[in-house]
C-alpha positions in Angstrom: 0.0 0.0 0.0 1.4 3.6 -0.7 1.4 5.7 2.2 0.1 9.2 1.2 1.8 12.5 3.1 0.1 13.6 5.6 -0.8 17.1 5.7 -0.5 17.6 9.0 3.1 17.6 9.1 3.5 21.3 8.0 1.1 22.1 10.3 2.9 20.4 13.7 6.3 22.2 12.5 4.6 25.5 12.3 3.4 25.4 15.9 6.6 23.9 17.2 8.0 27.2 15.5 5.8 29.2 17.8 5.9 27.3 20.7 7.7 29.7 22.9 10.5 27.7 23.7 12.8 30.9 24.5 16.2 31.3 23.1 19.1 29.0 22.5 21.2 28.6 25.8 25.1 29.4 25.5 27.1 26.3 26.5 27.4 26.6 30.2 27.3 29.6 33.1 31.0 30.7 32.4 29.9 32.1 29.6 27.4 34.8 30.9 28.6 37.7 32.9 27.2 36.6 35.8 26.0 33.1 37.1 25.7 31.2 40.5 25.1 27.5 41.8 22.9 26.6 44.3 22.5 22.5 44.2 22.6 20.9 41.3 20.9 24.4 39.4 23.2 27.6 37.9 21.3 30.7 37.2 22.9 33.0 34.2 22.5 36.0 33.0 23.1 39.4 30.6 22.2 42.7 30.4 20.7 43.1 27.1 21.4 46.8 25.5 18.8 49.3 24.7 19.6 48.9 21.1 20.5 44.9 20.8 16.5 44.6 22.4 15.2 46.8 20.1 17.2 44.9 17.1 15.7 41.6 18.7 11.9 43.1 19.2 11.8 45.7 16.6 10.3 48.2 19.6 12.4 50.6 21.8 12.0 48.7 25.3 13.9 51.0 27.2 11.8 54.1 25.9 9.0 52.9 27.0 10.3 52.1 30.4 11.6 48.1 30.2 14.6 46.4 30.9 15.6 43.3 29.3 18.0 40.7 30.9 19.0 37.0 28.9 18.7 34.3 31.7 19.7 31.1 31.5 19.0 27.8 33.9 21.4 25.0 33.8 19.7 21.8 35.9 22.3 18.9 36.3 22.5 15.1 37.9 18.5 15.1 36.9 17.0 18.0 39.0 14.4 19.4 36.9 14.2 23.3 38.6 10.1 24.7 38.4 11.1 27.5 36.4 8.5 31.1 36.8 9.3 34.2 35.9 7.0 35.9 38.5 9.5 34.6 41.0 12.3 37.1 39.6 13.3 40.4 41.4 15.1 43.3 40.4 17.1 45.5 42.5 19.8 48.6 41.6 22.3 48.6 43.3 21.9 49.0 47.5 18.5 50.5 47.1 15.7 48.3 48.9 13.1 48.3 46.9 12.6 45.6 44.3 10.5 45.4 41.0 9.1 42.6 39.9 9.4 41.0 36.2 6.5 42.4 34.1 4.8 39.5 31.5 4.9 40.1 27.9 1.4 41.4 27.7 2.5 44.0 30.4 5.3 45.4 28.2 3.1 44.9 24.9 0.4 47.2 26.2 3.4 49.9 27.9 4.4 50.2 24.0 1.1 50.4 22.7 -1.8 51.4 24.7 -4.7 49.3 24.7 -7.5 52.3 23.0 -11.1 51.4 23.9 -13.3 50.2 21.1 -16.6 51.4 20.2 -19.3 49.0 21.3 -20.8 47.2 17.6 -24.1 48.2 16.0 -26.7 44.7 16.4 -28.2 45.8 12.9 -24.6 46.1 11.2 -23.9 42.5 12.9 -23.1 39.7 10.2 -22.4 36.1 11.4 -20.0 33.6 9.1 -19.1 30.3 8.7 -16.2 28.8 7.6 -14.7 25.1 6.8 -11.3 23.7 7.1 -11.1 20.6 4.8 -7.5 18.4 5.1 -6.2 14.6 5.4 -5.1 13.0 8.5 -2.8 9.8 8.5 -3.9 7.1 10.1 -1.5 6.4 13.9 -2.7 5.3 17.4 -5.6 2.8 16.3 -6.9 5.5 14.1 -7.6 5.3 10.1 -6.8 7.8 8.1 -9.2 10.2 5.7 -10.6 13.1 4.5 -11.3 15.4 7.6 -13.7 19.1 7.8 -14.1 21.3 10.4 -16.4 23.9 10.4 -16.9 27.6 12.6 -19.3 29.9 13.5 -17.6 33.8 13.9 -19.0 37.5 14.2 -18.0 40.2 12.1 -19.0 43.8 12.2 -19.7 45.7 8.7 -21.4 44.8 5.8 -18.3 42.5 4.0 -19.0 39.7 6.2 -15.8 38.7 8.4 -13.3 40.9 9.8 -9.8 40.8 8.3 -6.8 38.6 10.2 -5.0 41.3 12.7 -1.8 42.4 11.6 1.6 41.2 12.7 2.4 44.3 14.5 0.8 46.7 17.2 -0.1 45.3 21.1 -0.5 41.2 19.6 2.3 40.8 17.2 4.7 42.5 20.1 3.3 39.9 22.7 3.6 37.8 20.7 7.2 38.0 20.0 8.3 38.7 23.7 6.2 35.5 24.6 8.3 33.5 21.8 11.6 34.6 23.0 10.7 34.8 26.5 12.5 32.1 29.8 10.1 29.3 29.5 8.2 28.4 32.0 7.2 24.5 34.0 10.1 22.2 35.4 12.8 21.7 32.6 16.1 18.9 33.0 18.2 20.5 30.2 19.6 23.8 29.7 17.0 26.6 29.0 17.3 30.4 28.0 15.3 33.1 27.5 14.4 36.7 28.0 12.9 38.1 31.5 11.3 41.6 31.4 11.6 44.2 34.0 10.4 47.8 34.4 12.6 50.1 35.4 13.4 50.9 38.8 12.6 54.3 39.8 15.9 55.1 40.5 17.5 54.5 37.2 21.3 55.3 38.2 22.3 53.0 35.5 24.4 51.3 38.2 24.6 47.3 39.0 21.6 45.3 38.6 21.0 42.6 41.2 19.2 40.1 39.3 17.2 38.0 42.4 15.4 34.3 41.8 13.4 33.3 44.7 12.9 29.8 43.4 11.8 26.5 45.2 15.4 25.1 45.1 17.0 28.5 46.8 17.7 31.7 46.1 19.8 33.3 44.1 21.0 36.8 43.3 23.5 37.4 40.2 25.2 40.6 40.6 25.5 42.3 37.1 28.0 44.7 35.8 26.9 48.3 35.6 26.6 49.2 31.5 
């Protein structure tokens, strides 16, 4: 029998592509300016520029009032570490106040401000359908065949349904600082990614200390002032 291609194969690649995974990590803790090991777990990290974040997220970060550090976990001898970022603290220098790391939708919105929409006219309401037709290979028990899926949406306007969003504005950032960001869950290899910060409110531009209060210990990475 001739095994046909399945189509979901582009499909599964696509979202792996988007999964959020963060960023490559660099080969060990050396090679970050600052890293520490509590345990079997070293926390890494860097300062990332005004400009090298603004290369990476096409958005001036630091205008709007973000900071963006690279941080890196590195789990050995099979502890897997419960990585969240809303367990990282920021602190400048010997002040005592701490911030803690914003999410991406936190920095999205900082950048550009959600505006309030217009509530929709009920007589200039149009519902839509739409079908997804495809094949499926057969796997787990299952045959294969000829699948459809159908949708029911709302669309405002007399041309039926509203266009896709675009790639940029408040959902195409988020959605690039939530590709690139430290994942999150319990990890046994290596992982990197970027953790976001607003600024303190006394930006001296002098050492950061970079703070993880995670279930393993605590650690605080003293960075180099810029």
């Amino acid at each position: 029998m001739t095994s046909r291609p399945s189509l979901l194969a582009p499909l599964v690649l696509l979202a792996t592509a988007y999964a959020g995974d963060g960023v490559p990590p660099r080969g060990s803790g050396a090679d970050y300016p600052a890293s520490q090991t509590i345990g079997d777990v070293t926390l890494a990290a860097a300062w990332v520029s005004a400009s090298t974040a603004k290369q990476i997220f096409g958005e001036d970060l630091d205008k709007h009032g973000y900071l963006v550090f690279e941080v890196a976990i590195f789990p050995s001898n099979g502890t897997q570490p419960d990585i969240s970022t809303g367990d990282f603290r920021l602190r400048e220098g010997s002040e005592p106040t701490t911030v803690r790391a914003a999410t991406p939708h936190d920095v999205a919105v900082a950048v550009f401000p959600q505006k309030s929409s217009k509530p929709a006219i009920p007589g200039n309401v149009n519902v839509y359908h739409s079908e997804t037709i495809g094949y499926e290979s057969g796997g787990g028990g299952r045959g294969g065949g000829v699948y459809t899926a159908s949708s029911v949406g709302v669309g405002v306007g007399p041309n039926g349904p509203p266009s896709s969003p675009p790639n940029g504005g408040t959902a195409g950032l988020e959605q690039k600082l939530e590709d690139q960001a430290l994942p999150e869950g319990k990890t046994p290899r290596a992982v990197a990614g970027y953790v976001f910060f607003p600024k303190p409110s006394k930006d001296k531009r002098g050492v950061y200390n970079l703070m993880y209060f995670g279930k393993s210990g605590q650690w605080t990475l003293k960075l180099p002032p810029r």
